[in-house]
N, C-alpha and C positions, 0 to 999 in steps of 0.2 A: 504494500500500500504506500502512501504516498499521502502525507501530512504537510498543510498550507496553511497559511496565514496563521498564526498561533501567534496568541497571549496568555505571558503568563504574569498573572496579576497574584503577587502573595503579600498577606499580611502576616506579622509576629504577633504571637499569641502564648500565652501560659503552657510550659509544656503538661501541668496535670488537667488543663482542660482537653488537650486531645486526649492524653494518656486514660482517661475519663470515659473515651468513644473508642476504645480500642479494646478486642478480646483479647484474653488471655495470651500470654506467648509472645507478643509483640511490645515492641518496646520505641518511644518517643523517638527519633534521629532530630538530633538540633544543632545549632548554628550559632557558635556564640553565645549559647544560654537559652534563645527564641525558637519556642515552636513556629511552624508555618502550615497556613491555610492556602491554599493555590487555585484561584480560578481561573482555568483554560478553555478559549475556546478555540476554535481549528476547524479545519474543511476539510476530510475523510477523501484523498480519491482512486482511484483506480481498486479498491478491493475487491480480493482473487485469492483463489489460491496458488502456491507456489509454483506447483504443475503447469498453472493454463498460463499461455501466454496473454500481454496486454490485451484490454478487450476495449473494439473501438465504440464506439457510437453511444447507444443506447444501455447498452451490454456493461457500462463501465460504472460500477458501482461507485458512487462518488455521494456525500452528503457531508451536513453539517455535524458537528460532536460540541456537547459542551460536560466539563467537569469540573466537580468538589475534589481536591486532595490533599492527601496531608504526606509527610514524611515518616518513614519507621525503618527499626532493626527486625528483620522478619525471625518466625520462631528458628530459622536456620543459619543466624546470625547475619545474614544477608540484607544490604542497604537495599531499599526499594520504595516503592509508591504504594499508599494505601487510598482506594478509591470510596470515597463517600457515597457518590453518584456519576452516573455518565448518561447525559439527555443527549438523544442522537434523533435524527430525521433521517429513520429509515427503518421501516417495520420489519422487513427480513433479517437485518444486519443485528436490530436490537432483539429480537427473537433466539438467532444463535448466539447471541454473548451470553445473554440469561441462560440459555440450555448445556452451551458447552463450555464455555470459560467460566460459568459462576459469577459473572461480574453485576453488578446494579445499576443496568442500564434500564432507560425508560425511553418510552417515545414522545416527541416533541416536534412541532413543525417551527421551523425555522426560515427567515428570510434572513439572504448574508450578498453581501453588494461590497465590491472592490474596485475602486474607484482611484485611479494612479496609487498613493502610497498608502492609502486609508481604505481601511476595512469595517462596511456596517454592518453588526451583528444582532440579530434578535431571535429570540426564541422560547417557544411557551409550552410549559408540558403538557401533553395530552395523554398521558400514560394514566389507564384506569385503575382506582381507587390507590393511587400514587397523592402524595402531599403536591401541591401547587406551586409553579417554580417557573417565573417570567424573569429573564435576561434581555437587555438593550444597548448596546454598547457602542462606539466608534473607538478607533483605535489604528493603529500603524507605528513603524520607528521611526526614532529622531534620534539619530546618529551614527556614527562610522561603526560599520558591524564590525564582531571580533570573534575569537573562539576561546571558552572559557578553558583561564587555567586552573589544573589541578589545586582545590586546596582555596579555591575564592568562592565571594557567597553563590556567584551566576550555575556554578560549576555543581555547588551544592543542590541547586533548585531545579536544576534542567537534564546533568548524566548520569542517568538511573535507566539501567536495563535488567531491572525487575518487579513487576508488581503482584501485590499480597491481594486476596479475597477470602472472604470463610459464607459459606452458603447458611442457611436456614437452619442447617441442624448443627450448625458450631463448627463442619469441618474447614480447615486452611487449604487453600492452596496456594501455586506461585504458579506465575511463566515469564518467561523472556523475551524480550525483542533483542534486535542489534540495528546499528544503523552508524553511519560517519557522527565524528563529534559535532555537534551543534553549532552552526554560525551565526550570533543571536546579534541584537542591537537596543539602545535602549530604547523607550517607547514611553508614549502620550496614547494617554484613555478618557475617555469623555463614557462615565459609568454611569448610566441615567436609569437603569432599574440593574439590580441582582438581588434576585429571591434563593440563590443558593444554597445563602448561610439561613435561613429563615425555613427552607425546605429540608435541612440536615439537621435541626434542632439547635443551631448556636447561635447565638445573638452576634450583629455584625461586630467585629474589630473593630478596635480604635485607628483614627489616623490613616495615613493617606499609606495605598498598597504599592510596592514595588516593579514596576513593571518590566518586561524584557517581549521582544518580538522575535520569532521566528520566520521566514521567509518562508522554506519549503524542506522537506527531509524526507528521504525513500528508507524505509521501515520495511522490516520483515518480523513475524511474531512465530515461536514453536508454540509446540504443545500445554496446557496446563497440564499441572501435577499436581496431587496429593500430598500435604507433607504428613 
């Protein structure tokens, strides 16, 4: 697949308030003392599996994604992403994450317009007997893109190739992506609704969220596992 126009907007937060929404096993990952809250949103395109070659036209799975997440030490001691939510426009796509990945996706229709450097983003959950979860955004970068080093905050917040889930009945799993390191830049948001933190049970953060833009990154994901 193939991930476009990405923000990532995080705020610092107490780390026993995530620690607080996290199952057993998993432990806080921070930054200088500060939990983080991370809302990303992005444009899904080309998904396929590994097999099938690019699919032109109509054929070429492509939609919007928006997510809640936070950082952790998974129960394998492994740095990764813990997902709160992930609203996607696109009924097939969020169908098999729920069934095969375990992940807590919902569906959402979404309107997303890119416009030279600036990206408008909206989207409103329509996922049945789901909590209620409208996003409005503009957003784009401002400034000379770089690629993060080892050991800085950007670096902390963006190169993670593993994320944690636990289904209904308690169990964890993990799986992996890979992809080239990130070439990010800093970034301007014009946040005019987020219900994300409102739809995940926390009250919004204090103070203004950190932002960083991504252009575009070709992703591959294996298998989930059971730990």
């Amino acid at each position: 697949m193939t991930w476009e126009d990405l923000l990532f907007a995080h705020w610092p937060v107490d780390p026993e308030l995530v620690a607080a929404r996290l199952p057993a096993g998993y432990e806080v990952d921070t930054f200088e003392g500060d939990a983080y809250l991370g809302v990303v949103p992005f444009v899904m395109r080309n998904v396929r599996p590994a097999f099938l070659p690019r699919l032109p036209g109509p054929l070429d799975r492509s939609f919007g994604e928006l997510n809640l997440r936070t950082y952790v030490q998974g129960p394998d001691g492994t740095a990764g992403v813990y997902f709160f939510n992930l609203d996607a426009d696109d009924v097939l796509s969020v169908g098999v994450a729920r069934s095969l990945f375990r992940l807590p996706y919902y569906r959402a229709e979404m309107d997303i317009h890119r416009t030279d450097s600036r990206v408008e983003f909206r989207s409103e959950r329509t996922h049945r007997n789901a909590p209620a979860c409208r996003f409005d955004a503009t957003y784009g970068p401002d400034g000379e893109s770089f690629v993060p080093q080892d050991g800085t905050f950007p670096h902390f917040l963006t190169e993670r190739y593993r994320f944690y889930t636990v289904d209904d009945g308690g169990r964890t799993y993990y799986g992996d992506i890979d992809h080239e390191p990130w070439t990010l830049a800093p970034a301007t948001a014009d946040l005019r609704t987020n219900g994300l933190f409102a739809a995940n049970g926390f009250d919004r953060p204090a103070g203004e969220p950190h932002l960083l833009y991504a252009r575009r990154i070709d992703v591959s994901a294996g298998r989930v596992h059971r730990i």
